[in-house]
C-alpha positions as CSV (number, residue, x, y, z in Angstrom):
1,X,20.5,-4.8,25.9
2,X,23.1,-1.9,25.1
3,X,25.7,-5.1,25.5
4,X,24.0,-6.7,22.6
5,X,23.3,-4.0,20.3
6,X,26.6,-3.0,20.5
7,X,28.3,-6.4,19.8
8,X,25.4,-7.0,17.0
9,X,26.5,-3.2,15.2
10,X,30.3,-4.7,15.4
11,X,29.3,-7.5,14.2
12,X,27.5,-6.0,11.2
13,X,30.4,-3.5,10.5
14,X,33.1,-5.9,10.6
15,X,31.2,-8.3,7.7
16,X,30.0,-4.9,5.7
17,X,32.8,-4.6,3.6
18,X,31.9,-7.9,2.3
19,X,28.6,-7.4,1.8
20,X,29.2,-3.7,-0.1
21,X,31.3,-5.1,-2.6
22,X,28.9,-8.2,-3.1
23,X,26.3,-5.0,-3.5
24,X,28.6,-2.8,-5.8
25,X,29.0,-5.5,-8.2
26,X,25.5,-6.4,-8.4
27,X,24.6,-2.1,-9.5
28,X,27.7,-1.5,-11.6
29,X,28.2,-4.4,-14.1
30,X,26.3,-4.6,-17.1
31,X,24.8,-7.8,-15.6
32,X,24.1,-6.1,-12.4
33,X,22.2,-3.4,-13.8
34,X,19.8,-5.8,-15.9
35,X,19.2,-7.6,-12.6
36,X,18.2,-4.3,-11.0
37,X,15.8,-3.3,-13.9
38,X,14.6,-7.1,-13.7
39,X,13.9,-6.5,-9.5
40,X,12.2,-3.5,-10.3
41,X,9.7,-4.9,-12.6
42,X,8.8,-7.4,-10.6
43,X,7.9,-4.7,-7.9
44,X,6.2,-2.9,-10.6
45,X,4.0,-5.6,-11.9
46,X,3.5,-7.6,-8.6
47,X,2.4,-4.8,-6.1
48,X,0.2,-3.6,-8.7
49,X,-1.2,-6.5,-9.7
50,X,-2.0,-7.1,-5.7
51,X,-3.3,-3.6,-5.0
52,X,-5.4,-4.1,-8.1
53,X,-7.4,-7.2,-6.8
54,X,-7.1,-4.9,-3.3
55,X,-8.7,-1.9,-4.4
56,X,-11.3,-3.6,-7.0
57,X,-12.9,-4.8,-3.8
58,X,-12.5,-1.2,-2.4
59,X,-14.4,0.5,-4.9
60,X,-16.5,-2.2,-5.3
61,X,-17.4,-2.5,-1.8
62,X,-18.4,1.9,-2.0
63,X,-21.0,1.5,-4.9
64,X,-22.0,-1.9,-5.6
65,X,-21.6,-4.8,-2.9
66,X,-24.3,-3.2,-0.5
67,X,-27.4,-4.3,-2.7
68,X,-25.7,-7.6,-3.5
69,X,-24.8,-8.5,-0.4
70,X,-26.5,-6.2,2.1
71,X,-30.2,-6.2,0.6
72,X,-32.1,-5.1,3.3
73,X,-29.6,-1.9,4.2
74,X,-31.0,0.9,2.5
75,X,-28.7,4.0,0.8
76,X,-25.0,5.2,3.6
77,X,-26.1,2.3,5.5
78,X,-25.6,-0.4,3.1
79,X,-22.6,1.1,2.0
80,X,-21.4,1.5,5.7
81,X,-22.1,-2.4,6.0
82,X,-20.2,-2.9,2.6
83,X,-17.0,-0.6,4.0
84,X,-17.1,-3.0,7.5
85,X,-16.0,-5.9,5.0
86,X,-13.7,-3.9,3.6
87,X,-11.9,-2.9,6.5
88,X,-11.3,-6.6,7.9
89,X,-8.9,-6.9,5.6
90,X,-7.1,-4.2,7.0
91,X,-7.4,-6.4,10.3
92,X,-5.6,-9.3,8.8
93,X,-2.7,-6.6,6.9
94,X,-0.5,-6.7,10.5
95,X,-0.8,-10.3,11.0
96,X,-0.1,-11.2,7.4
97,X,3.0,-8.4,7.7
98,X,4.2,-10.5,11.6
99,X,4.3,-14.0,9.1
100,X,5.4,-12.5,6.1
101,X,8.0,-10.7,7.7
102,X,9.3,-13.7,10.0
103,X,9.9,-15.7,6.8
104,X,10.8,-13.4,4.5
105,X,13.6,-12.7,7.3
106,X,14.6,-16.1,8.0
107,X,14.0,-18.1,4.4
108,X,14.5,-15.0,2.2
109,X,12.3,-12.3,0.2
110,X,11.3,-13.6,-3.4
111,X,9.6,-16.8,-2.2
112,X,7.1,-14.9,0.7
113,X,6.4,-12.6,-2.8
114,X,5.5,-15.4,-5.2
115,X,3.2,-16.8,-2.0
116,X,1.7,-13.7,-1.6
117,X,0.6,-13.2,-5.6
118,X,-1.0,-16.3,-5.3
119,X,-3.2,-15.9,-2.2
120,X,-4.3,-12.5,-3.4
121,X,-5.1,-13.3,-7.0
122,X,-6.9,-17.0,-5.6
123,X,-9.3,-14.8,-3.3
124,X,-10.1,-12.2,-5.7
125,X,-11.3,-14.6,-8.7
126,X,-13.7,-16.4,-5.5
127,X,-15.3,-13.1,-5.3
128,X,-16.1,-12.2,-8.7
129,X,-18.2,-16.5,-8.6
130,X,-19.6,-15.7,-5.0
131,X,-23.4,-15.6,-5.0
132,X,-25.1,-12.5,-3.8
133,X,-27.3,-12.5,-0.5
134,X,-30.5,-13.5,-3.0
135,X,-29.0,-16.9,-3.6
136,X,-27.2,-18.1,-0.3
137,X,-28.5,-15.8,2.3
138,X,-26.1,-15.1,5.5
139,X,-23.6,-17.1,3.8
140,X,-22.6,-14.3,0.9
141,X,-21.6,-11.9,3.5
142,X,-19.7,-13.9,5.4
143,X,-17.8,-15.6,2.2
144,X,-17.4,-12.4,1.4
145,X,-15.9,-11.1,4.7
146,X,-13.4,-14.6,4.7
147,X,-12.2,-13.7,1.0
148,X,-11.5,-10.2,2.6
149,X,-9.6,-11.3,5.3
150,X,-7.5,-13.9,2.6
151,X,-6.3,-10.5,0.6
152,X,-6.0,-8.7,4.1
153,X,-3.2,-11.6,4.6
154,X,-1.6,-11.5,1.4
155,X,-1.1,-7.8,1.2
156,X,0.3,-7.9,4.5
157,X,3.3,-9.3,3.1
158,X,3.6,-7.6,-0.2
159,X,4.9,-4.2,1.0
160,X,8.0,-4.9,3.0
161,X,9.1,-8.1,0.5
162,X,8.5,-5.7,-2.8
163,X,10.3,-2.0,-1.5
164,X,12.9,-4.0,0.4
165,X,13.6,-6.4,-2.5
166,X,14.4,-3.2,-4.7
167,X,16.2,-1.3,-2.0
168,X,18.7,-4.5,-1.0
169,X,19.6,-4.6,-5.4
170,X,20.1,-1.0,-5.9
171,X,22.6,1.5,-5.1
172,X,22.5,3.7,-2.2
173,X,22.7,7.2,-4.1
174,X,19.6,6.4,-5.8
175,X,17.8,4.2,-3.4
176,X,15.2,6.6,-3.0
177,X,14.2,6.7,-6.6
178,X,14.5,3.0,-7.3
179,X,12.2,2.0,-4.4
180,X,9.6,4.4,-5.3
181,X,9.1,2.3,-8.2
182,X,7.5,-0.6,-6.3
183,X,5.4,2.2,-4.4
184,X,3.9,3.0,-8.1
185,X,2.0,-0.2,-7.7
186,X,-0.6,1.4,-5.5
187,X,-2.0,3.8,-7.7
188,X,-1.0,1.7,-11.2
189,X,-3.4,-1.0,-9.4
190,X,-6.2,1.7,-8.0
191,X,-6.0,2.6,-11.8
192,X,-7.0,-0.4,-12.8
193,X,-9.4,-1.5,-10.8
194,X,-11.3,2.0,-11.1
195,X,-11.0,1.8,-14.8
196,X,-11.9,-1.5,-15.1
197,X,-15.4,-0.6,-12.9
198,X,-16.1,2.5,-15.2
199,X,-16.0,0.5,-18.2
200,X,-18.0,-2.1,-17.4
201,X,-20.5,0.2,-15.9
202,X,-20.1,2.0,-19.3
203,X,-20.9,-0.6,-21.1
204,X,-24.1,-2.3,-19.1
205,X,-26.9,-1.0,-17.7
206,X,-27.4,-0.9,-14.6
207,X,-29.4,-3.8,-13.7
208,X,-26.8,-5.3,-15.9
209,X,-23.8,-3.9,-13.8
210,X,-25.4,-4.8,-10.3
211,X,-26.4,-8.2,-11.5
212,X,-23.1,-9.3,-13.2
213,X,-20.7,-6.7,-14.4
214,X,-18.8,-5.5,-11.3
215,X,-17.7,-9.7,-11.7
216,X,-15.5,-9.7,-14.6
217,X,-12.9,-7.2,-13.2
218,X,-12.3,-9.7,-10.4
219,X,-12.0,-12.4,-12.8
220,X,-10.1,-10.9,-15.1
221,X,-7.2,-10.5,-12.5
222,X,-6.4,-14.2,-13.0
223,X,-4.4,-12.9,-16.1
224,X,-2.8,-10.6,-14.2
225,X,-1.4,-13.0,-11.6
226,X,-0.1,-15.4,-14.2
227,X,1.8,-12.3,-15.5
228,X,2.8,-10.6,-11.9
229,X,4.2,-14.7,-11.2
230,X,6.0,-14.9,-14.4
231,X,7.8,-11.7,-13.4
232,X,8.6,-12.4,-10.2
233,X,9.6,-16.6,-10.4
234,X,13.0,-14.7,-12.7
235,X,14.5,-12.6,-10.1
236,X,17.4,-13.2,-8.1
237,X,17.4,-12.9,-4.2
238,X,18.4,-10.4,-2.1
239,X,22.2,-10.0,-1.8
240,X,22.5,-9.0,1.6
241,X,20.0,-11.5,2.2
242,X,22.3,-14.0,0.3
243,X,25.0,-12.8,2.8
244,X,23.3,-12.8,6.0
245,X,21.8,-16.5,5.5
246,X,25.5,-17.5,3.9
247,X,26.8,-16.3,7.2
248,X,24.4,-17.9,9.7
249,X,22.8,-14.6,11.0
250,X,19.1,-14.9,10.7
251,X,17.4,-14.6,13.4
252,X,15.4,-17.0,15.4
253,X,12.6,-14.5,15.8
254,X,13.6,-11.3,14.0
255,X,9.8,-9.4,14.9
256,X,11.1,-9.9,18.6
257,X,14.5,-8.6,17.6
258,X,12.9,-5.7,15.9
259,X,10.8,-4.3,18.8
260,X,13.2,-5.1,21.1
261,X,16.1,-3.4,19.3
262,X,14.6,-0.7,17.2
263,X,11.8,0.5,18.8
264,X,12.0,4.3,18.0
265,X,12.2,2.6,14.3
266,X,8.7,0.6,14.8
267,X,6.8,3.7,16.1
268,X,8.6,6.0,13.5
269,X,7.5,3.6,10.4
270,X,4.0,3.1,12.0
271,X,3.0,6.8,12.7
272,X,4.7,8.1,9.6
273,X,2.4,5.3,7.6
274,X,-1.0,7.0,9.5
275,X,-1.3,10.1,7.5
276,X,0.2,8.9,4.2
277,X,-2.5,6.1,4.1
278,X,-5.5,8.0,5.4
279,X,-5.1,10.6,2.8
280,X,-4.8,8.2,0.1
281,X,-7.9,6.2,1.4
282,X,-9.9,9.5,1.6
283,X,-8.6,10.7,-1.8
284,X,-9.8,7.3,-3.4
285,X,-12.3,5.1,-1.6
286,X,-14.1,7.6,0.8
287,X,-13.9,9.9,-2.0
288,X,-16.8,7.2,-4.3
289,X,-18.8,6.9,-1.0
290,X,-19.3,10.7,-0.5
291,X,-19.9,11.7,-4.2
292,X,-22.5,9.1,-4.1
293,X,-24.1,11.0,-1.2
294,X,-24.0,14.7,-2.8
295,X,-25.1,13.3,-6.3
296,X,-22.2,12.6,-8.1
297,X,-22.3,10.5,-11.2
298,X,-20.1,7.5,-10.7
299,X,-18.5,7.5,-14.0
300,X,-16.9,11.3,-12.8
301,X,-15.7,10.1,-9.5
302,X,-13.9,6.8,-11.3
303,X,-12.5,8.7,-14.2
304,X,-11.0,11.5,-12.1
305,X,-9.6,9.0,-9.8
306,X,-8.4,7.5,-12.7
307,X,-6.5,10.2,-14.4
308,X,-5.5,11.5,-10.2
309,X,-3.8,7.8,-10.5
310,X,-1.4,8.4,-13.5
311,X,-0.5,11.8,-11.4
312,X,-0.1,9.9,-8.4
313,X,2.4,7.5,-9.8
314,X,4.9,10.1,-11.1
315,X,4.7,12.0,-8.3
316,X,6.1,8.9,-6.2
317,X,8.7,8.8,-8.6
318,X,9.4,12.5,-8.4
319,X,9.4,12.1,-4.3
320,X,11.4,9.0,-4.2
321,X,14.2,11.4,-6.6
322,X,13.4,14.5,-4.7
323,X,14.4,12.1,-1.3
324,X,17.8,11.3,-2.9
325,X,19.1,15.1,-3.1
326,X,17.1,16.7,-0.5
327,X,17.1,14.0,2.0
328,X,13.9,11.7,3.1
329,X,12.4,13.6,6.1
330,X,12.6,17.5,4.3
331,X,10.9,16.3,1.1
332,X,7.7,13.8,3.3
333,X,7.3,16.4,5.7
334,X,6.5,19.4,3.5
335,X,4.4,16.9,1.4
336,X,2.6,15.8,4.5
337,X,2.0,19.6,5.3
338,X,0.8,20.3,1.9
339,X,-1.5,17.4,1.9
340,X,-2.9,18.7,5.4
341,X,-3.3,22.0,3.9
342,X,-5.4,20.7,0.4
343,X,-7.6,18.4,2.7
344,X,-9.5,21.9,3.9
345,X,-9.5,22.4,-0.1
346,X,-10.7,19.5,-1.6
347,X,-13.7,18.8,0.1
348,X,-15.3,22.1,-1.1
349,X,-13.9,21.8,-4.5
350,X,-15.6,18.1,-5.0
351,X,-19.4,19.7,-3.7
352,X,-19.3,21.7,-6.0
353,X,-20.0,19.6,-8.5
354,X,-17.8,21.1,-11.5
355,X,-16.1,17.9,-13.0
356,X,-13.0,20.2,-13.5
357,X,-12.7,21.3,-9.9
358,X,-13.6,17.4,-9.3
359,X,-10.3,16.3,-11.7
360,X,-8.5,19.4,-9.8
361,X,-9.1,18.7,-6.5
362,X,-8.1,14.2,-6.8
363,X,-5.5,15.4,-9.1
364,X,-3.1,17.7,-6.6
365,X,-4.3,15.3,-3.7
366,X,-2.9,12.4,-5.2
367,X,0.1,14.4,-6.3
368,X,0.5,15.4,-2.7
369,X,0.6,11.8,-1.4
370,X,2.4,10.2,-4.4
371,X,5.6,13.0,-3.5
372,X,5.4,11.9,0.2
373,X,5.1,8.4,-0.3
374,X,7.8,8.4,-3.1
375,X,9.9,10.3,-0.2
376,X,9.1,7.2,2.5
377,X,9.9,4.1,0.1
378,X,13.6,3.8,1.0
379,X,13.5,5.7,4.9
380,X,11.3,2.7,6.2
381,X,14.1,0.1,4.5
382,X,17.2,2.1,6.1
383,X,15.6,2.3,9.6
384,X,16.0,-1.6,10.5
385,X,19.4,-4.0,9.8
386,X,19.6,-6.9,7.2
387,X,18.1,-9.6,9.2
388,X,15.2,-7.9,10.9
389,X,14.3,-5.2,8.0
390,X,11.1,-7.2,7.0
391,X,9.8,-7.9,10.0
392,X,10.5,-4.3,11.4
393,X,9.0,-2.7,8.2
394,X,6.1,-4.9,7.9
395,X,5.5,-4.5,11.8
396,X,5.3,-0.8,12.1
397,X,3.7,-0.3,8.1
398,X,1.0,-2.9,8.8
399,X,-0.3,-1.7,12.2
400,X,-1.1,1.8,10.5
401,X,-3.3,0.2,7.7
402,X,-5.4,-0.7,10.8
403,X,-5.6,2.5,12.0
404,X,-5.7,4.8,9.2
405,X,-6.9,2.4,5.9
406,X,-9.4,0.9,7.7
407,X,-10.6,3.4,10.0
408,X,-10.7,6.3,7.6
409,X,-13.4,5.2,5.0
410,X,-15.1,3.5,7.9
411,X,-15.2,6.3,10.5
412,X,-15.3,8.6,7.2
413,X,-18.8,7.1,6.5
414,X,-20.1,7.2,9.7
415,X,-19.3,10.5,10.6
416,X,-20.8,11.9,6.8
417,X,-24.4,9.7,7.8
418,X,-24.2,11.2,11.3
419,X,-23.3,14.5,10.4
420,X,-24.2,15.4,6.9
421,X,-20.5,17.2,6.5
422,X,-17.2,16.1,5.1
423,X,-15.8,18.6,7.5
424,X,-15.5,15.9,10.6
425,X,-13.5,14.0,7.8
426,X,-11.3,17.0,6.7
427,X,-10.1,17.3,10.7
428,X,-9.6,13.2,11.3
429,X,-7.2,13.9,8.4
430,X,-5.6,16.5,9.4
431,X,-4.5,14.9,12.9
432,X,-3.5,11.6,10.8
433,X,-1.2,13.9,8.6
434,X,-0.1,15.2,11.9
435,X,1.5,11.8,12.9
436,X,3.2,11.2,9.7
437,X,5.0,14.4,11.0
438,X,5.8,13.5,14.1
439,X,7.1,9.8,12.8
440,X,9.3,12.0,10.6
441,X,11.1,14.4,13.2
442,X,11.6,11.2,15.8
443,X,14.5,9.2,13.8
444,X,17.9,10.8,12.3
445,X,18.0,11.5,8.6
446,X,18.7,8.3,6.6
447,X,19.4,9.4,3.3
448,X,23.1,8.7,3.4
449,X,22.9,5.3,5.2
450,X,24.7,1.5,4.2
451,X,22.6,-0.8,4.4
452,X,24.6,-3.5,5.1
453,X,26.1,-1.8,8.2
């Protein structure tokens, strides 16, 4: 195995030169710089047109999809039975990242990203027709559940084909800023969907809302698709893709490769991913479920997350610069540390019911986990080689979304009906935070890398 990894870094350094040039020309002409903006719209508008459709159901799922499709589950039950669908897709996130990222690695990014757009927006718009559990019984949930799984699939594959996309176009000495741009998706989407929700709950009542309204934001992401596809079918491919597949270097199964070549990489990509995406799922979508149980209007909870959204997303950027002149693992880990430290906060300030300590406390959260994700976006994409960097970052990203987006509003919900506290939350946090650490401190600094080498 040392044989082979050897002769494979050779290999790589000996065609590198190549490949830089091929990359310098693409970020310094005139031509190559429209490209890059080009690329990085298409991340823009295509992650968050897909975490849109992701985290309608989300919030949906927290106040409204327990009396339409769960009937006969009264109050944190119904809402825990609403969260279970919700978390499947989470289940189908690593194997949608395993196919995603074997293609993307052997037949090139852009096309898994068009593919991707489509399943996502095709499943959401089949939600907002589905009949509730008054109309087709059993077979609403379970629609339901299978429409889950669908986006579960398609956002498996959106991460590593969107970040790495960027990273592979833009120039090393400000790849951390340009791939935080993709990252802005998450939150730009979660703002979306939330606002969407809180206007059509504004504008119905509630019978109104439960009966129909919470619909037309999933239909409406039709429109958004068509955009996010229009963007996407106009950028060019990866040029160190271009280079590996003009050379004959993909591999036969680069998720093999991956795990069997960079396994410190896998674990360090997965257990930096744990805390990052617990916070964000506790900030957000546990966040609805336990202001619904302390008496929270909905319309506050959605219109701070809302506003915590637009913070969010220039925080990224702000990380993603910081990562550039400070290095990736110094400007994640003191975010991850800060975020551990709020969690104790923010709990505390949201009981007590003051819609400015409300705003305050999703506000610096969000700020928190925007500057560490902004600090991850390029370290995941400089771990892993050319020809295995989708499968490797899609592996190890993927498998945390199991562990941390799905189990944190779940477990979240659970421990809140058994306990009545949000401390039990607060400490599951904590520990999750205390993995993005760890994933940190286990892999050299990779600020400075090629990566074409």
């Amino acid at each position: 195995m040392a044989l082979r990894r050897e002769a494979t870094s050779s290999r790589d350094l000996a065609q590198g030169v190549s490949v830089r040039a091929r990359c310098a020309t693409v970020t310094t002409t005139a031509g190559g710089t429209r490209r890059l903006a080009r690329v990085v719209s298409a991340g823009v508008v295509g992650t968050t047109v897909e975490f849109y459709d992701f985290f309608l159901y989300g919030a949906a799922a927290a106040t409204v999809f327990g009396p339409v499709f769960f009937p006969h589950s009264d109050g944190l039950l119904g809402v825990l039975l609403a969260l279970v669908t919700y978390a499947v897709g989470f289940a189908a996130r690593p194997l949608g990242g395993l196919v995603f990222g074997h293609f993307g690695d052997r037949v090139g990014r852009k096309r898994l990203l068009v593919i991707s757009l489509l399943l996502m927006g095709s499943a959401s718009v089949l939600i907002g027709v589905l009949p509730g559990y008054q109309q087709i019984g059993i077979a609403a949930p379970l629609l339901l559940t299978l429409l889950r799984l669908v986006q579960g699939f398609a956002l498996g594959g959106e991460f590593g084909g969107a970040v790495l996309l960027v990273a592979e176009h833009g120039p090393r000495e400000r790849r951390g800023f340009w791939t935080s741009w993709p990252q802005t998706g998450g939150p730009l989407g979660n703002l979306l969907a939330t606002a969407a929700l809180a206007a059509m709950a504004a504008s119905t009542t509630g019978a109104q809302y439960s009966a129909w309204g919470w619909r037309i934001p999933f239909l409406a992401s039709i429109v958004l698709v068509v955009i996010g596809l229009w963007v996407r079918l106009r950028v060019a491919e990866s040029p160190l893709f271009q280079a590996v597949a003009e050379e004959h270097r993909e591999e036969r199964t680069p998720v093999l490769e991956a795990l069997a070549q960079y396994p410190r990489a896998v674990f360090a990509v997965f257990a930096a991913r744990v805390g990052e995406n617990a916070a964000f799922y506790v900030f957000t979508i546990f966040l609805l479920v336990y202001a619904g149980n302390i008496g929270l209007p909905t319309a506050l909870t959605t219109t701070a997350v809302t506003v915590g959204s637009l913070v969010q997303a220039l925080s990224m950027l702000a990380g993603g610069a910081l990562s550039d002149r400070l290095g990736r693992r110094p400007v994640a880990i003191t975010a991850a540390i800060g975020c551990a430290l709020w969690t104790m906060i923010f709990f505390p300030l949201v009981g007590s019911q003051d819609p400015a300590l409300v705003f305050l406390a999703v506000s610096v959260g969000l700020l928190l986990h925007g500057t560490l994700t902004g600090a991850q976006s390029a370290f995941y994409a400089e771990l892993f080689r050319t020809s295995v960097r989708y499968s490797g970052v899609s592996l190890g990203y993927q498998a945390a979304t199991v562990v941390a987006g799905a189990a944190a509003p779940l477990i979240g919900a659970a421990l809140l009906r058994a306990t009545h506290s949000a401390m039990p939350v607060a400490i599951m946090l904590i520990c999750c935070l205390g993995l993005t650490v760890l994933g940190m401190s286990i892999v050299t600094e990779t600020a400075r890398r090629e990566l074409a080498s």
